[in-house]
N, C-alpha and C positions, 0 to 999 in steps of 0.2 A: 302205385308201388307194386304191391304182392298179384292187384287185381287182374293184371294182366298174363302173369304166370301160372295162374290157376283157376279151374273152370268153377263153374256157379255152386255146383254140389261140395266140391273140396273147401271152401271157403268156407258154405254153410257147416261144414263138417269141422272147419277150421275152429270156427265162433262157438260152437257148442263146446267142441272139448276144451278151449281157454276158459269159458263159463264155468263147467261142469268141476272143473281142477281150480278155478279159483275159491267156488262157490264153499267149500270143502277148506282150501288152506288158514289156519289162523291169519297170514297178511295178504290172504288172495286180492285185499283191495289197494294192498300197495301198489302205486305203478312201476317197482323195480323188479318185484318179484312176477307181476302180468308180464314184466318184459322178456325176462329168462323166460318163463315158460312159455310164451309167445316164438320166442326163438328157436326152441325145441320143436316146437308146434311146426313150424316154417320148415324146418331142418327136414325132419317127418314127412313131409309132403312135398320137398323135394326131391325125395330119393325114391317117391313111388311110393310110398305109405299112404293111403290118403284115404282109407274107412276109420270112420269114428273111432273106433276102439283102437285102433293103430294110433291114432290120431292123440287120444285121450292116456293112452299110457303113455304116449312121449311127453306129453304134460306133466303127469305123475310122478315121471322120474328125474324131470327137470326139478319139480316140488321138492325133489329129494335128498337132489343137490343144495337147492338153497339151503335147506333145513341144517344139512350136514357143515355149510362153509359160513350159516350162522354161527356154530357153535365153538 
């Protein structure tokens, strides 16, 4: 799927900042919310974002949204 569109470092960069923003959300182990922010993540690294901290606040802000269209 993704493996192919993205090199070995963006990937590993990819899996940390999903970890690191899950690790963090009250339902970070849900798989709906890994999914959105997965999606952001991807989104992020398509457009040429692709160091961790880019990486990791596009997760964040995904978190954000969930948070916000839970309520």
């Amino acid at each position: 799927m993704i493996e192919g569109k993205f090199n070995s470092r963006t990937l590993a960069n990819m899996n940390v900042a999903l970890e690191r923003v899950c690790e963090k959300a009250p339902h970070g182990d849900d798989h709906a919310v890994r999914k959105r922010i997965a999606k952001e993540i991807i989104r992020c690294a398509s457009s040429g974002k692709t160091t961790l901290s880019d990486l990791t606040a596009a997760g964040q802000r995904a978190l954000l949204k969930v948070a916000v269209a839970s309520k």
